[in-house]
C-alpha positions as CSV (number, residue, x, y, z in Angstrom):
1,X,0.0,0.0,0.0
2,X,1.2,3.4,-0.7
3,X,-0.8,6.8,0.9
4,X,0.3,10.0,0.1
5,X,-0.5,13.3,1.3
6,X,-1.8,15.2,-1.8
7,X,-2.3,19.2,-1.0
8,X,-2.8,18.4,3.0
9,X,-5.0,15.6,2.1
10,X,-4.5,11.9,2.8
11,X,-4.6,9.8,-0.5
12,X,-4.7,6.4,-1.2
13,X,-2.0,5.5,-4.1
14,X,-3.4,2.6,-6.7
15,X,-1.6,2.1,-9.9
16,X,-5.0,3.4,-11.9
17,X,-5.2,7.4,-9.3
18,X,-5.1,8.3,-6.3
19,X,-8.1,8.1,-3.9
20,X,-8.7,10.9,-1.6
21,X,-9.6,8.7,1.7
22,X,-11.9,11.4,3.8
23,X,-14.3,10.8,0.6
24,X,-13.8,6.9,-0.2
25,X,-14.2,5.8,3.6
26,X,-17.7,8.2,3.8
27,X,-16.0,10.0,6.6
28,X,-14.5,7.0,8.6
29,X,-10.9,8.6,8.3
30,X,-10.6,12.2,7.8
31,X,-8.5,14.4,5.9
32,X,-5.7,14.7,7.8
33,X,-2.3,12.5,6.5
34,X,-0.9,13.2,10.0
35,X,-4.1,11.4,12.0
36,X,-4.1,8.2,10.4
37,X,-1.3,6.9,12.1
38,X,-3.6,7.1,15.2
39,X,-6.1,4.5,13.5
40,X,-3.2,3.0,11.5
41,X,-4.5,-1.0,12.0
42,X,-8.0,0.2,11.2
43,X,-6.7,2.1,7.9
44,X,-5.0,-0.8,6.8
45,X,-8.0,-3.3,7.5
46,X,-10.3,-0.8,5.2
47,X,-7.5,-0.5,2.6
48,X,-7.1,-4.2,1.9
49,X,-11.3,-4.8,2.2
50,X,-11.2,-3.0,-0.8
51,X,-14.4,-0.7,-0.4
52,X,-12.6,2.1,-2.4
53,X,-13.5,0.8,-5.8
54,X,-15.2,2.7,-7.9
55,X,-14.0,5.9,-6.0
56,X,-13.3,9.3,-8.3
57,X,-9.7,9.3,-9.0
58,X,-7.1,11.8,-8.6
59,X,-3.8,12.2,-10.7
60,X,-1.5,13.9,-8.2
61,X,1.1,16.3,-9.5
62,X,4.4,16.6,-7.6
63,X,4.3,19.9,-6.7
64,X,1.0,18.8,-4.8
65,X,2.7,16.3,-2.6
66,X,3.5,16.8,0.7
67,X,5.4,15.5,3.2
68,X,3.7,11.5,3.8
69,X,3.7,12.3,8.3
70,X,3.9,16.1,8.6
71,X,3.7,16.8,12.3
72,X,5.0,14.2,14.2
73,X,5.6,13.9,17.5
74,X,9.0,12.8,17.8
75,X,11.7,12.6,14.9
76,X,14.6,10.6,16.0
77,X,17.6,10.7,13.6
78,X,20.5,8.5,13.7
79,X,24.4,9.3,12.7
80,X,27.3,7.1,11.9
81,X,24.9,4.6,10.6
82,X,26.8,3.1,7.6
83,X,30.3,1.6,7.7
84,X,31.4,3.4,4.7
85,X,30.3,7.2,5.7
86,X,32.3,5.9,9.7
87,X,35.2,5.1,7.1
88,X,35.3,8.1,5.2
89,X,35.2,10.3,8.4
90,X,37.7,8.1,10.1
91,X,35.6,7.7,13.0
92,X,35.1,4.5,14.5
93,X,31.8,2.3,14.3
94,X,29.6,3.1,17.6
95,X,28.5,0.2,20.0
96,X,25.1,2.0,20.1
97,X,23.0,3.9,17.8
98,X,24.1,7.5,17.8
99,X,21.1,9.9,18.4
100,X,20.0,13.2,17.8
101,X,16.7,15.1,16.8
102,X,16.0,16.8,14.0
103,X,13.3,19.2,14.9
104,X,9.5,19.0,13.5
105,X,9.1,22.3,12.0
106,X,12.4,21.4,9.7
107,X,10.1,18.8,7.6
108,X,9.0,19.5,4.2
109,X,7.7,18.4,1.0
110,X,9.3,16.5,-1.3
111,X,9.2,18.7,-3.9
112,X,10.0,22.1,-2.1
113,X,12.3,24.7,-2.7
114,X,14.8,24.7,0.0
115,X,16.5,28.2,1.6
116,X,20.1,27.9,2.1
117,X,20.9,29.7,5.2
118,X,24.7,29.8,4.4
119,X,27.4,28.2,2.3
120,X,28.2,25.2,4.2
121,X,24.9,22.9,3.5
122,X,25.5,19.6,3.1
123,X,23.0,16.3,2.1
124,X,22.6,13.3,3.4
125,X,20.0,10.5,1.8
126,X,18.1,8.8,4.5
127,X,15.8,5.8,4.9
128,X,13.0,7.0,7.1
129,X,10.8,4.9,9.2
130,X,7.8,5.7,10.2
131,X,5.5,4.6,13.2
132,X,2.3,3.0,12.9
133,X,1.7,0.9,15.9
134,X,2.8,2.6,19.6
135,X,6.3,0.6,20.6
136,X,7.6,0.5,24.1
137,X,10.3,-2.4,24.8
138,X,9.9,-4.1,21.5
139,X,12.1,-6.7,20.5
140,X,13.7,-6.9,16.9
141,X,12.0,-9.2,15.7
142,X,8.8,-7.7,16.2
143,X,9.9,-4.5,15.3
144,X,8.7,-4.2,11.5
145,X,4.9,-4.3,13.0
146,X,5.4,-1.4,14.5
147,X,6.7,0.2,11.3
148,X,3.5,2.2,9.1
149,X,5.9,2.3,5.9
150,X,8.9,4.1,4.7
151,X,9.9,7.4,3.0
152,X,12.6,9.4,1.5
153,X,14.1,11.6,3.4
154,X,17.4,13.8,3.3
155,X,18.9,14.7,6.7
156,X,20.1,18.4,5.3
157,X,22.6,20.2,7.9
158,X,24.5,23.4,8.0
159,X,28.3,21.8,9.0
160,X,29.4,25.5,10.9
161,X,26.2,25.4,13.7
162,X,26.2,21.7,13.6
163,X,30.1,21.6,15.1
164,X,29.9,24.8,16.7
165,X,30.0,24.7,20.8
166,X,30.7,21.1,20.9
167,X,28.2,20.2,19.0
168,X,25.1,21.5,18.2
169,X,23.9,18.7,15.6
170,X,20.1,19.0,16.4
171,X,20.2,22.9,15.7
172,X,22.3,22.4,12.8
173,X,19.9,19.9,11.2
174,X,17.0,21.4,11.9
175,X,16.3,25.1,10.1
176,X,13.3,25.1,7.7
177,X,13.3,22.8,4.8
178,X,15.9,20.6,6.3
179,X,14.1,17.3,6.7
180,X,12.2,16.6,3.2
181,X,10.6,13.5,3.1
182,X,8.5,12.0,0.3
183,X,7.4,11.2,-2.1
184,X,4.7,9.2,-0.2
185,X,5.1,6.2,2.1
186,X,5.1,2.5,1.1
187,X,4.5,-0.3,3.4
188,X,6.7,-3.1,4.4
189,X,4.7,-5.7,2.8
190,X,5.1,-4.0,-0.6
191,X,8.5,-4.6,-0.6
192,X,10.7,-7.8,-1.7
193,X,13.1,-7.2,0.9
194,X,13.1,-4.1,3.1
195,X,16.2,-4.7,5.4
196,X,17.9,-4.2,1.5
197,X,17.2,-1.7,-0.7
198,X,19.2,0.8,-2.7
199,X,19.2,4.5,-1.7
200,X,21.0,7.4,-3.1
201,X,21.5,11.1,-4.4
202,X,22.5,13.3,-7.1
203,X,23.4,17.0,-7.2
204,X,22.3,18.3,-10.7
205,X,22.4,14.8,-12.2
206,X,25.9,14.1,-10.8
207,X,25.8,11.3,-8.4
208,X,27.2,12.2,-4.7
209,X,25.6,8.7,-2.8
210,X,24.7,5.5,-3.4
211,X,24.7,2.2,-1.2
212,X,22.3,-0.1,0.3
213,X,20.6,-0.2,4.0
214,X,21.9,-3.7,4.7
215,X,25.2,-1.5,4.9
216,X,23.8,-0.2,8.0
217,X,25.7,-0.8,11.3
218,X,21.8,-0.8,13.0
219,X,19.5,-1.7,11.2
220,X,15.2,-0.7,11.5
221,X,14.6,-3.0,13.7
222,X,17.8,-2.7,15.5
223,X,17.2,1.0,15.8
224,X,13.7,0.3,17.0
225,X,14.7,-2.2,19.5
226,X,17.1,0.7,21.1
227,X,15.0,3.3,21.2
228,X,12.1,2.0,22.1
229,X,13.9,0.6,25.0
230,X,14.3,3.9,26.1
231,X,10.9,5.5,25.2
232,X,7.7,5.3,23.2
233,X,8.0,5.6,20.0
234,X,4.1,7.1,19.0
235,X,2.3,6.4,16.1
236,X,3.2,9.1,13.5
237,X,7.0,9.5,14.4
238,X,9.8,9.8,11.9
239,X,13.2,7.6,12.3
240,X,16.1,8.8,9.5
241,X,18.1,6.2,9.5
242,X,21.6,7.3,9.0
243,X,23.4,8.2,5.3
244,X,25.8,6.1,3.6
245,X,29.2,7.8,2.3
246,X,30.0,10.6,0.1
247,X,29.0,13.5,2.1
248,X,30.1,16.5,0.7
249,X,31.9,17.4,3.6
250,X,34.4,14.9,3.5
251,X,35.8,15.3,0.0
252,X,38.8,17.0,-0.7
253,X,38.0,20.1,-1.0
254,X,34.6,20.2,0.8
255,X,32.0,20.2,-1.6
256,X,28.6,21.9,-0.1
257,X,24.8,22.9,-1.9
258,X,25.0,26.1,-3.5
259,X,21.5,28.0,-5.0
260,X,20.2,27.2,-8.1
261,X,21.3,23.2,-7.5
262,X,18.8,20.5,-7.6
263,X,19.1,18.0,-5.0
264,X,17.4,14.5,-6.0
265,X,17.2,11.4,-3.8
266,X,15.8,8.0,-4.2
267,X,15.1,4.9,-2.8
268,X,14.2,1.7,-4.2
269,X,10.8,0.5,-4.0
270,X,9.7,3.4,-3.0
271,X,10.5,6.5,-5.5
272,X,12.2,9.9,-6.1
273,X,12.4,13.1,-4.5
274,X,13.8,16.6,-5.7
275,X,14.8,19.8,-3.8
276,X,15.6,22.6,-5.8
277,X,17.8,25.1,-3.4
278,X,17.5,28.5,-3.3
279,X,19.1,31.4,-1.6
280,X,18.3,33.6,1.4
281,X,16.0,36.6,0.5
282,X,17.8,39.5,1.1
């Protein structure tokens, strides 16, 4: 199953259109892409009965796609996650997942323009979970059914604030537009294998990442396991996963996002996103 969340609507994805839910369901689920994940079992049990045939259908444009969970509660993010990006930063693999925040109010569309606040933005591709089912203490194995679907994301940060004072990662990661996410979400079962799928980026066609999440040092329902050992994770929260090497950071010279680049990311099964970057008004 795929939903999407077409101009602040939640839209059921089907190969023929989309179906806008609030209409299809006669009111059972409501407009909002956000609440779903609140009646997330019940949404899925009235997506695979099926009673959304014969529904009007959309054809969504991408400039009306938004981001698949918009407000969420929580967004967890996770650094150091791949072996190659630990290698080419020559820091050594963590025993634990490292983790940071990334701020709600830095999520955005998938197809957004995205304000550069300075000249040291850098990307980073990102598997994002998110939550469908409340988990407190769950083990890995029972992780993915917990898991709503997954999403693009890019974990955008501004290297100067983000290494300033020790350390500021979640205020570096976190100014507006800096956690796209899109282009809609795709469940687990939709996928042949989702503990290894291909992810990557391009800057103006020129590839900068590419690798697959079995690279991971935790995987999702590693990541889940930790965390949830700590807290709940709610229904509706976001998990970026960690990003695989070729930074721009790390090259030689630093290579960083300059205005008027486009910024495209992918991941396998589940599609393509593009952020056009712009600069500061001034």
């Amino acid at each position: 199953m795929r939903i999407a969340n077409v101009s602040g609507r939640l839209t059921l994805l089907r190969d023929e259109g989309g179906i806008d839910v609030e209409t299809a369901s006669g009111g059972r689920f409501g407009p909002d892409p956000q609440a779903v994940y609140g009646q997330w079992k019940a949404f899925c049990a009235w997506a695979d009965d099926a009673p959304w045939r014969g529904a009007a259908l959309i054809d969504p444009k991408p400039d009306d796609l938004g981001a698949p969970a918009p407000r969420p509660a929580q967004v967890f993010a996770i650094g150091m996650n791949y072996r190659d990006h630990a290698a080419e930063t020559g820091l050594d693999l963590p025993a634990s997942p490292a983790t940071f925040t990334k701020f709600p109010t830095c999520l955005t569309s998938p197809f957004a323009d995205v304000t550069l606040p300075s000249g040291a933005v850098d990307w980073e591709v990102e598997l994002v979970v998110v939550i469908g089912v409340r988990a407190h203490h769950v083990s890995p194995g029972g992780a993915w059914d917990h898991v709503a679907g997954i999403t693009v994301g890019q974990d955008l940060s501004e290297r100067v604030v983000q290494f300033s004072s020790g350390g500021q990662f979640s205020l570096g990661k976190s100014f507006p537009g800096f956690g796209p996410t899109g282009p809609w979400l795709v469940t687990p079962g939709e996928l042949a294998d989702p503990d290894d799928l291909e992810l990557g980026c391009s800057v103006d066609g020129h590839e900068v990442q590419k690798s697959r999440i079995s690279q991971m040092v935790f995987g999702v329902p590693e990541l889940i396991a930790r965390l949830s050992a700590v807290l709940p994770l709610l229904a509706g929260d976001l998990i970026f996963t960690g990003t695989p090497a070729g930074i721009g950071a790390t090259r030689q010279p630093p290579q960083f996002l300059r205005p008027g680049q486009v910024l495209s990311s992918y991941l396998e099964g589940v599609g393509t996103m593009a952020s056009r970057l712009v600069a500061p008004p001034t």
